[in-house]
Each structure stands twice: as C-alpha cells, then as structure tokens.
C-alpha positions as CSV (number, residue, x, y, z in Angstrom):
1,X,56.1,62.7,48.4
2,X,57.6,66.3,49.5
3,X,61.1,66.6,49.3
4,X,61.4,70.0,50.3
5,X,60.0,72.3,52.3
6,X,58.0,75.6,51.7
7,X,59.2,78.1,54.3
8,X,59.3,81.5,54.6
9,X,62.1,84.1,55.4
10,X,61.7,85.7,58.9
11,X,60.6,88.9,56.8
12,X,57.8,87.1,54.8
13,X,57.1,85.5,57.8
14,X,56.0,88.5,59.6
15,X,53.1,89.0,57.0
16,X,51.6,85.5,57.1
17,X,52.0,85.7,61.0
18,X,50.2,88.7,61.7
19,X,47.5,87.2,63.2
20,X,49.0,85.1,65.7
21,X,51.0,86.6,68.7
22,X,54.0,85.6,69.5
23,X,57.1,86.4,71.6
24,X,60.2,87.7,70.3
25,X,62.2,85.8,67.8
26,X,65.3,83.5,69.0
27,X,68.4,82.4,66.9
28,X,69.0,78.9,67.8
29,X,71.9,77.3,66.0
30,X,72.2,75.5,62.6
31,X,70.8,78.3,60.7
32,X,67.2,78.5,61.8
33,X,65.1,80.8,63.7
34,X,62.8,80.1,66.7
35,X,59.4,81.7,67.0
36,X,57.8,81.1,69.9
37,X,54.0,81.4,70.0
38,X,51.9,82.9,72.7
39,X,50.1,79.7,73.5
40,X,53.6,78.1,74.6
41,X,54.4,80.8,76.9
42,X,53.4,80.1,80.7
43,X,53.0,83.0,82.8
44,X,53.0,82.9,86.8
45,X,49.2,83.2,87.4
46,X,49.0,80.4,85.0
47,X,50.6,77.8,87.1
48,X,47.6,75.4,88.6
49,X,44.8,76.9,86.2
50,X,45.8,76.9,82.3
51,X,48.1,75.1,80.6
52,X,50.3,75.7,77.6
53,X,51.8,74.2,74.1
54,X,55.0,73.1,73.6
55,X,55.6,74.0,70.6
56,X,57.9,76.6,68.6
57,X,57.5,77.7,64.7
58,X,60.9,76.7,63.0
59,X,61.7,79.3,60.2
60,X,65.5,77.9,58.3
61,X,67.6,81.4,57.3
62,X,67.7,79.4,53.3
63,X,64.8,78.4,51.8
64,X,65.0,76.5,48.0
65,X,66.2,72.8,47.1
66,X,69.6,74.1,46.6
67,X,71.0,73.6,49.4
68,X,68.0,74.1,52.0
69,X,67.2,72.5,55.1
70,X,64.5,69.6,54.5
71,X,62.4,69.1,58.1
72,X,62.4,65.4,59.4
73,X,58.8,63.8,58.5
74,X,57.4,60.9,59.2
75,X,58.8,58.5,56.6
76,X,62.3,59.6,57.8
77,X,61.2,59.1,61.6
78,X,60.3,56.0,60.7
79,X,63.4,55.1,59.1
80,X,65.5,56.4,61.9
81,X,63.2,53.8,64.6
82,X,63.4,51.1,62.4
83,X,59.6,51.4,61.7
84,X,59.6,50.5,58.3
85,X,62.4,49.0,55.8
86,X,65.3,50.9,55.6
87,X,66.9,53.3,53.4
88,X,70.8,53.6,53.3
89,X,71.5,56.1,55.7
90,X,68.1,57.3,56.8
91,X,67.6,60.5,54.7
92,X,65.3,63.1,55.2
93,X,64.1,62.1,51.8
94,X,63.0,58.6,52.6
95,X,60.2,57.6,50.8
96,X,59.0,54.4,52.8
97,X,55.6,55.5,55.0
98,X,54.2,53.9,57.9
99,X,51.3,51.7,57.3
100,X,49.8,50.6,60.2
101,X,47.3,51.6,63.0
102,X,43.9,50.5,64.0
103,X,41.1,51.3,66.6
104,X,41.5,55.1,67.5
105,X,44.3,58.2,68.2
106,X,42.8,61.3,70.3
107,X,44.6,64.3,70.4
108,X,43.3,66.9,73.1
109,X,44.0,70.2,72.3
110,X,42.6,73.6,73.7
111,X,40.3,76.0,71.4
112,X,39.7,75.6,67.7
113,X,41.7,74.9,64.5
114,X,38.8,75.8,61.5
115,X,41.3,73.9,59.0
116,X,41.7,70.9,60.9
117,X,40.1,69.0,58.4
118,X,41.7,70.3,55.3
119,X,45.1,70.6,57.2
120,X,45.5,66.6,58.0
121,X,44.2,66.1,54.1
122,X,46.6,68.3,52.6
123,X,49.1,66.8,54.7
124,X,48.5,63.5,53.4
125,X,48.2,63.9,50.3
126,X,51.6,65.5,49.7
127,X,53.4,62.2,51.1
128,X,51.8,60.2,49.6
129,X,48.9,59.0,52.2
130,X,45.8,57.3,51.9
131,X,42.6,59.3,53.2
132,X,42.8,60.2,56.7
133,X,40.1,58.6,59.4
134,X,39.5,62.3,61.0
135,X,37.0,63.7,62.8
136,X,36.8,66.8,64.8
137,X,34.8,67.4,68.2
138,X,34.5,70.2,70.1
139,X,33.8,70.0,74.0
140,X,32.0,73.3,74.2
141,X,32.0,76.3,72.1
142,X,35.7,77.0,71.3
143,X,37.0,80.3,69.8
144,X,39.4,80.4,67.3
145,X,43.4,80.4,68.5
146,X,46.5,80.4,65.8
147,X,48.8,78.8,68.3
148,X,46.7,76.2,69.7
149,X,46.1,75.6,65.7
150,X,49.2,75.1,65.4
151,X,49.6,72.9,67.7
152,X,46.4,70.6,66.4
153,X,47.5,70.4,63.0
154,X,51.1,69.1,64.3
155,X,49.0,66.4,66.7
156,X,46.6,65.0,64.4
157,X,49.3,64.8,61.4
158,X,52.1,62.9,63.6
159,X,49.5,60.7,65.0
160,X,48.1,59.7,61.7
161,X,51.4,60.0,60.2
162,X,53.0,57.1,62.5
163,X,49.6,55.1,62.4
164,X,47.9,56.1,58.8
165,X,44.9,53.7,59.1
166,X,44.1,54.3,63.2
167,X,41.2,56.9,63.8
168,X,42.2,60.1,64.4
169,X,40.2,62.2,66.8
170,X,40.7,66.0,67.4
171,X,38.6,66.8,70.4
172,X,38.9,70.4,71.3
173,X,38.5,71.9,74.6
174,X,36.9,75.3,75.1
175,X,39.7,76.5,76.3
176,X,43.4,76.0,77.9
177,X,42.4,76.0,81.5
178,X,42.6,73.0,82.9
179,X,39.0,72.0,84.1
180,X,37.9,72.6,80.6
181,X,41.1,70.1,79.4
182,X,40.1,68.0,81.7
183,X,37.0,67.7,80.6
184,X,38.2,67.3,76.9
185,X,40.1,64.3,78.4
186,X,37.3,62.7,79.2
187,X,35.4,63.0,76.4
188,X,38.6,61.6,74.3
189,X,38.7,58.8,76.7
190,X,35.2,57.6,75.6
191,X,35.8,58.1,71.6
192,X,38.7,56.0,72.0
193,X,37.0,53.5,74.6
194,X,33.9,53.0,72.0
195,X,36.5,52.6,69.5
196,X,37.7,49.4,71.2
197,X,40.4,51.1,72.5
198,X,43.6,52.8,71.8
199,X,45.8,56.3,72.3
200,X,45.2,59.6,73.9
201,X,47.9,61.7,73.4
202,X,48.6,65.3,75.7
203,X,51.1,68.0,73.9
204,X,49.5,70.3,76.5
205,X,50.8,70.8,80.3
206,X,52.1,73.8,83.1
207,X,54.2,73.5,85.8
208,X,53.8,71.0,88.9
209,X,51.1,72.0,91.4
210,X,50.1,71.4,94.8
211,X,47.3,69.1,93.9
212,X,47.5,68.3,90.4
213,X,47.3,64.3,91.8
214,X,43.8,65.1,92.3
215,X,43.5,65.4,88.5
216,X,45.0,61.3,87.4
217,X,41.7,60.0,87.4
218,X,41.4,61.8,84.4
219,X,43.6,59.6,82.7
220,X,42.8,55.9,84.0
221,X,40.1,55.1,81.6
222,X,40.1,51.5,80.8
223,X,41.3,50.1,77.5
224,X,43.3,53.6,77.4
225,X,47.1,54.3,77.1
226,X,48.0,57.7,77.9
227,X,50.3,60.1,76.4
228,X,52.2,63.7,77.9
229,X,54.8,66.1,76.4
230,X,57.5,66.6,79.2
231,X,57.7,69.8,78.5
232,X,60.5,72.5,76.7
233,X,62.3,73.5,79.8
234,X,65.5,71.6,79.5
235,X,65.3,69.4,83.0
236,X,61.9,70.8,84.8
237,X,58.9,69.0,85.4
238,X,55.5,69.8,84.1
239,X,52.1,68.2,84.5
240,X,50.5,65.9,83.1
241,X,54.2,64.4,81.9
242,X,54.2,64.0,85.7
243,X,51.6,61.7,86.4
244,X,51.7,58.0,87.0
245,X,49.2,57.1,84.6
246,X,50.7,58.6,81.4
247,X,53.3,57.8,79.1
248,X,55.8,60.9,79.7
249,X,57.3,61.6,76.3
250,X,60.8,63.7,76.3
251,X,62.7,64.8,73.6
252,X,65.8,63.9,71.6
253,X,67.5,65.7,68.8
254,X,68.6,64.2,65.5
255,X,72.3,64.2,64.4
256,X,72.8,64.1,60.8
257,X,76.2,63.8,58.7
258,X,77.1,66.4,56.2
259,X,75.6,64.5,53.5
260,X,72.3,64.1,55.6
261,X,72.3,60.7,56.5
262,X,71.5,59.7,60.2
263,X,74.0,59.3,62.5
264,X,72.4,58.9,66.1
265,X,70.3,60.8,68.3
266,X,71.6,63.0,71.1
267,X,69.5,64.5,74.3
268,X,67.6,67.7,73.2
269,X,68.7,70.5,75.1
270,X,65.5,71.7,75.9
271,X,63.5,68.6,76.8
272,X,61.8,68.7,80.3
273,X,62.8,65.8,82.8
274,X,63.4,65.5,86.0
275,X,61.8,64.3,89.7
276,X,58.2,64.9,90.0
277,X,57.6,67.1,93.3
278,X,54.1,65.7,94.3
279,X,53.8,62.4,92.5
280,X,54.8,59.3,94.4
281,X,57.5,56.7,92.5
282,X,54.9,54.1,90.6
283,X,55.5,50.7,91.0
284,X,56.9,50.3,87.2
285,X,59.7,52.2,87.9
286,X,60.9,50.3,91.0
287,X,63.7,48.8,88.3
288,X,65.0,52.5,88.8
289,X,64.3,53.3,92.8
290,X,67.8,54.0,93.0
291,X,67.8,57.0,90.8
292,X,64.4,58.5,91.6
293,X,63.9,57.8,95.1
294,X,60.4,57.8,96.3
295,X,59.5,60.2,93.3
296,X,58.0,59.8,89.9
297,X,60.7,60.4,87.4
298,X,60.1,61.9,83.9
299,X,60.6,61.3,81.2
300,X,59.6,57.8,80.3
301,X,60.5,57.3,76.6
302,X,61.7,59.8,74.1
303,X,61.9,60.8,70.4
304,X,62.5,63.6,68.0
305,X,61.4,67.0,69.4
306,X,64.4,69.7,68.7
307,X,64.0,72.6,67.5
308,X,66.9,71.9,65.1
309,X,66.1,68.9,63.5
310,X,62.1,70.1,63.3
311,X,59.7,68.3,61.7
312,X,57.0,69.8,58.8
313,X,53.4,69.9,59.4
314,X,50.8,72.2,57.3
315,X,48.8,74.4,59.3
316,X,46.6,76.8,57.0
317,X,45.4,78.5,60.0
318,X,48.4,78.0,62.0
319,X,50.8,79.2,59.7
320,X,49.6,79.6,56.6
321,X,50.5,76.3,55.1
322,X,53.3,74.2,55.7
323,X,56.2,74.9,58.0
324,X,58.3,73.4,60.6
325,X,58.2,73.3,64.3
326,X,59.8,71.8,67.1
327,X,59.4,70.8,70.7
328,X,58.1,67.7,72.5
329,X,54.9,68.6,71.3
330,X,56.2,66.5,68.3
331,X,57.1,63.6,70.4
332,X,53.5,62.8,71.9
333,X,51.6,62.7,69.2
334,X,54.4,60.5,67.6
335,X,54.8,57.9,70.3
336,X,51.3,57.5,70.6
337,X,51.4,56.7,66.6
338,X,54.0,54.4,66.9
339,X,52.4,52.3,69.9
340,X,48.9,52.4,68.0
341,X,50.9,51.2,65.2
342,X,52.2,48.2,66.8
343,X,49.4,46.9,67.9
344,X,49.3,45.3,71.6
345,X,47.0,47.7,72.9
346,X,47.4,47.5,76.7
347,X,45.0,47.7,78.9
348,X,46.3,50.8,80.7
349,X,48.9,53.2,80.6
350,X,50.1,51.1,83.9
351,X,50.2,48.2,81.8
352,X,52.3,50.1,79.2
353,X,54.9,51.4,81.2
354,X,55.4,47.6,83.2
355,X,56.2,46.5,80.1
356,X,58.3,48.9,78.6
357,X,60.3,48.8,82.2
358,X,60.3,45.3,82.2
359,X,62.3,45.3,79.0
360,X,64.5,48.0,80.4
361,X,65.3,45.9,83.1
362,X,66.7,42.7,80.6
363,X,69.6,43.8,78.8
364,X,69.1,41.4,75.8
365,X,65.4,42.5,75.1
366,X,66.5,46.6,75.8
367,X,69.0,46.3,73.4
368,X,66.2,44.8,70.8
369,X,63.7,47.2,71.4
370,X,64.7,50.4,72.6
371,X,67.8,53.1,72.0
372,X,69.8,54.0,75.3
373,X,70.5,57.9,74.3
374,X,74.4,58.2,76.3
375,X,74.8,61.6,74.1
376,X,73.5,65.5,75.6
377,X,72.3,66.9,78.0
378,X,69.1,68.6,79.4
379,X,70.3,70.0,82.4
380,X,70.6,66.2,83.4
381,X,73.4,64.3,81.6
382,X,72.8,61.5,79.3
383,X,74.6,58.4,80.1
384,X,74.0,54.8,80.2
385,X,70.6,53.4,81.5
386,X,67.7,55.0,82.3
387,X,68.1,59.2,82.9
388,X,66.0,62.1,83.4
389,X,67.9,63.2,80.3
390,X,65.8,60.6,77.9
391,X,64.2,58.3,80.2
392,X,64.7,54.5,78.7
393,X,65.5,55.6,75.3
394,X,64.3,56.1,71.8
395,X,62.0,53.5,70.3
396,X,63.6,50.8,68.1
397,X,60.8,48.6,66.0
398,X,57.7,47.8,66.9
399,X,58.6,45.1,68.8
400,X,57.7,45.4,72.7
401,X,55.4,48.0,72.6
C-alpha cells in the first residue's frame, strides 16, 4: 500500500499542468496550496445551463517521507467511519481496505478522461486492490477536458475505493451543460437498473435556478439511490444537492493530532448547505420542519471533503499521476461507496433518506449509526442535531444505511 504521496512543488507543478487551465493559485492553511481548475469555476451565464466540478488540486509546500503531508485515502476513511477494523488512532497509514460492494456505482461526469481506464488500475494496484469492475461509456462524442479528468479519476477511484467489488461505471456526458448531463443521468440510471440496482453518484452541479424542479425526474429511476456534491461555497445552495430525490452530500474536514492520529471531524469551511430557494421541504425531513420551514434543506449527510485534509487520487491526464485534491467532489463518490458497500439497496433515494431521518429522529439508533459534527462552521454553525452546517452527520458503520 502507498504510504506517501508523490506531489509536486508549485514550481514543478506549473510544467505538468500546462495543459489544463486554471485560476490563480490560493494559500489555504496547513502548508498546502489550492489550485483551482477551470472546470470548478461558475461563471454568471452559466447559472441554469452548464454546470461545474467541485473540485480543487491540493499541492503540500513539503514533499518526501520525512516529514511530508500523507493525503487521507480510503483505508484511513474507512478507519475514521468505522468501516473496517480499527487501527489505534486512525492513521493515514492504515492499511485495512474496504471489501465490500456489489451490483453497480455510476459516476456521471462531463467530457472525456482518455486514462480512465489505466487511472482506476493504477490506483488500485498501489493499495493494494483487487482488479477493478470498470467500464467507460460515453453519451455522445466527448472531447477531451483536464479538469473534468480530474474530476473522473477522483469519482471512479472513491467509489470503487469504498465498494472494491461493486461495478464501476464512468458514463461521460458530451459536455457540462446540463441537458447533455442530464441525459448522461439517464443513461447511468439504466446501467445501474440492469445491474439490479445500486448508486449514481453527481460531483457536478451550479447554482439554484428558476426551474431546475423540472429536472428531478431525472433522478427517480427505480431501484436507484441518488447522490450530489453540495457544493464548495461555504453555506450556498447548488443544484442537484438541492433536489428531493438525491442524497445531498456536504463536507467535513478531518482533525488530526500532531502525531497524526484522528481526533474528530469538524465542519469544512467551504461546504455548501443551506435552504433550497425553489424546492419544497420533502416529507423525510418533516423530523426537522422546524429548522427548514417549508424548504428543502441541504446538506443531508457529510464526509471528508477539505481542502486540508485532501485525499490522493492518480489522474494521468488530470494531473499527471497522483496527487491530492479536495472539495465535496470527494464526498459523493464516497458516500455512494459506502452505501453500496453496505448493502440494503433501497428502493429510491426517498427510501434512503426516510431511513437515514428516521434514525436521526431516535437518539439511541443516531448515536449508533451516525456522527453529529457540533465543531465549524460553514457560514452556518455546527451544533447539536441536524444543521445546514453537516446535515445529520458523518457516517458511523455500515449499519443503517
């Protein structure tokens, strides 16, 4: 299994990146830089007609084993939500992998990653995986796009890194407007349907629209649990996180000791959340009327996503080769692995999300199943019970999901 990670400095960085675009360079905190591809940047004639990644490129200011950042990775996610047996203190070093996962995972993603193949085997290999399920399917003719590659590489390798022996399916769209998503959506909806059912997970979204409800039937497909990053806009609402019939996945951060063991996870800063403006409160979250109002709140349920505690990936085309990146982009992909992984398969994303609010609304089984985040802030404070900071919480086991 990797133990380290084989980043660049921001000057190296500039050469392997030179075909990708991307906006100027952040410093976030902790001693890594943010680089923010074009793909993940939402422009105003955008709003309604193509949507975006969430997803930034993580670059640490020290690379090396002495002393160098090690990303978070699925064997220590797994650790961290009690996924798999435990290793003393939860190190980004654990070496105990998921092993579950049947029927299918889709991943919908916007233009084409060439490596996506060889990217989700490379991946594997170097933990320690079996040989991924993958296949790729394009829905039209889709050009070749760094930052959407970016983005697939993380999708399919989070998805089949929670749930190792699910099938993985990368359908590309033809491009990031929404009708050709949309479209994309549909045609994951029957791989996973004809698969007997299972996950589509959404990393993808814009801001709330004037008639984006016309677009949930896209995502009510029988046998089907949907999936949608809430965004990287610390307390705003995007779409399709907004919609009743998807799982809304936000973002937490993890907080690590000095000698890298876990210590709890916090509210990421960045992590969208919030009242929906045009989609009406669903049914399952009349537990929580009282803090949402007539409104669909978002997020749902969270997990890792900052863009400090980042996670590694390799992305050949992306990036060329492994790296880290952050952003709830991570937490999609990664939910929907986990759920796979244990197993239930609901019905419907409706079905889900009764469930999960059912146990939110009995104190003994939401202590059992689920971590209530009380630490952070993302524009909404974290406290006790179900926020627009995390939603319920972190997920704890596999049990009731």
């Amino acid at each position: 299994m990797r133990r380290s990670i084989a980043l660049l400095t921001i000057a190296a960085a500039v050469l392997f990146l030179g075909s990708v675009t991307f906006a100027p360079v952040a410093v976030a905190q902790d001693g890594v830089r943010i680089i923010v591809p074009e793909s993940s940047i939402e422009h105003p004639e955008d709003i309604g007609v193509r949507a975006h990644t969430n997803i930034v490129l993580v670059v640490p200011d020290r690379v090396g084993d002495n002393g160098a950042p090690i990303p978070e990775n699925p064997a220590s996610l797994a650790c961290i939500y009690k996924l798999v047996e435990q290793t003393k203190g939860c190190p980004k070093t654990s070496k105990v992998l998921p092993t579950g996962g049947t029927k299918a995972i889709a991943l919908v993603d916007a233009y084409d990653n060439p490596d996506a193949d060889t990217d989700i085997s490379t991946f594997a290999s170097a933990y320690g995986y079996g040989t991924p399920n993958f296949t790729k399917v394009k829905v039209g003719s889709p050009s070749e796009n760094s930052g959407w590659a970016l983005e697939e590489s993380l999708d399919i390798e989070y998805a089949f890194g929670m749930a190792p022996n699910a099938q993985i399916y990368l359908v590309e769209a033809n491009s990031n407007s929404f009708s050709d998503l949309l479209a994309a959506e549909d045609k994951a909806t029957d791989l996973v349907q004809a698969a007997g059912g299972g996950e589509v997970s959404n990393s993808w979204g814009g801001s709330e629209f004037s008639g984006e409800t016309s677009y949930d039937s896209h995502f009510q497909g029988k046998g089907v649990v949907y999936f949608a990053s809430a965004g990287d806009s610390g307390g705003q609402v995007i779409y399709p996180s907004a919609s009743p019939y998807v799982v809304s996945a936000g973002g937490t951060y993890i907080d690590r000791d000095s000698n890298g063991n876990f210590l709890y996870e916090t509210a990421w800063s960045d992590a969208g959340g919030g009242p929906s403006q045009y989609e009406s409160r669903p049914s399952y979250q009349n537990v929580i009327k009282k803090i949402v109002g007539s409104h669909r709140g978002t997020p749902d349920i969270s997990s890792e996503a900052s863009n400090v505690s980042y996670v590694e990936i390799y992305s050949e085309y992306g990036c060329s080769g492994w790296c880290g990146v952050g952003g709830t982009s991570v937490s999609s992909p990664t939910q929907a692995g986990i759920i796979n992984a244990a197993g239930q398969f609901n019905a419907s994303t409706n079905a889900e999300l009764t469930e999960a609010y059912k146990e939110y609304g009995n104190a003994k089984e939401y202590k059992k199943y689920w971590t209530n985040i009380t630490r952070g802030s993302n524009g909404y404070e974290c406290k006790k019970g179900w926020t627009y900071c995390t939603g319920i919480g972190s997920p704890l086991t596999y049990g009731g999901k």
